[in-house]
N, C-alpha and C positions, 0 to 999 in steps of 0.2 A: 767424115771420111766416106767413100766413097766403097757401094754395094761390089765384088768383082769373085766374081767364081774360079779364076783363074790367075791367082796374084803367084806369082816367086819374089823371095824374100832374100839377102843372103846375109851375113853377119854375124857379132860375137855374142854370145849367151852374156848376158849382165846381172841377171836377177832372175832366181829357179822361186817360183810358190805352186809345191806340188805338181800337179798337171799343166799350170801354165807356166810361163815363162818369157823374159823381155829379150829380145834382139834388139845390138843396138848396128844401124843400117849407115848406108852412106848419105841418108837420107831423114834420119832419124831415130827415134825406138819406136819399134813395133812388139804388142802383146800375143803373144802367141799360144793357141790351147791343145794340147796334146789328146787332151780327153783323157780318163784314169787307164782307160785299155790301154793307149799309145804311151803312158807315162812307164807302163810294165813295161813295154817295148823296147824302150829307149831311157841310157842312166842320160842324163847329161848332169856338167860340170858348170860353174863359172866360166868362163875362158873358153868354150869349145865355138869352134864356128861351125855355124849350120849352114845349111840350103834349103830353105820352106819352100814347099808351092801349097793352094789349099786355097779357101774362101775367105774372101777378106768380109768380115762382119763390121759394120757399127763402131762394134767396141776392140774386136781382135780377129787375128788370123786363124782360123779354126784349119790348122794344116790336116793333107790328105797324107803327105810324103815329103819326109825327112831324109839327109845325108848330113853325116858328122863329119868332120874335118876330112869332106871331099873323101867320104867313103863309099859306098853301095847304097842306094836310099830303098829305106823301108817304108810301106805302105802306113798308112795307120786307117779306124776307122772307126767313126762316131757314132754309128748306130747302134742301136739297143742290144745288150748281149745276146745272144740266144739260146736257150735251153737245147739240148741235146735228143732230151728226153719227151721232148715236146709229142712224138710218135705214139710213145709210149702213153702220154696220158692222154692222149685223143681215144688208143685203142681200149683203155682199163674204163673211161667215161661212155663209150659204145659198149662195150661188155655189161657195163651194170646197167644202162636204160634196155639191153634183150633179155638179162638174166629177171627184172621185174615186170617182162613183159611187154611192153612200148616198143615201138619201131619208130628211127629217128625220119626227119621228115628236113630237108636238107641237108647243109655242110654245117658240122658242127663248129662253133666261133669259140675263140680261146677268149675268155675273159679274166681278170690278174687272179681269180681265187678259183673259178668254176668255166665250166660250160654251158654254152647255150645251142 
């Protein structure tokens, strides 16, 4: 299959596994992955027709934007969720290296458990 960042897709939901999902196309079946965000986003049924656009991968369509039976299409989006509170632990990680004294010495980088 063939690399394309720009594919639309249109057809009937055949088979739902979680977040992904089979279209079957006038052209074929195509695998299609919602990603767990876009799977909150959107119920789908057996039987609904879609409209994908989104990156055609390898192995599936990794959609950006969904429409259900020729409704309003909704965004969806595959990156990493993001914490909220992220601000928050930047300023409480700055707080405790002045309350011991230290003075930071660039930008401080978010790493998965700490700071550097």
């Amino acid at each position: 299959m063939i690399h394309d960042d720009h594919t639309n897709v249109s057809g009937d939901v055949t088979d739902i596994f979680a977040h992904r999902f089979v279209v079957a196309t006038a052209t074929g079946r195509v695998l299609a992955d919602l990603g767990t965000r876009g799977a909150e986003k959107v119920k789908l049924l057996v039987g609904d027709h879609v409209d994908l656009w989104g990156e055609m991968k390898p192995s599936e369509l990794k959609v950006s934007r969904i429409a259900q039976s020729g409704g309003a299409s909704i965004s969806i989006g595959h990156g990493k969720p993001t914490d909220d509170r992220e601000d928050l632990y930047a300023a409480a990680a700055l707080g405790t290296v002045a309350a011991h004294g230290f003075s930071v010495v660039g930008v401080p980088r978010r790493k998965p458990k700490h700071f550097e």
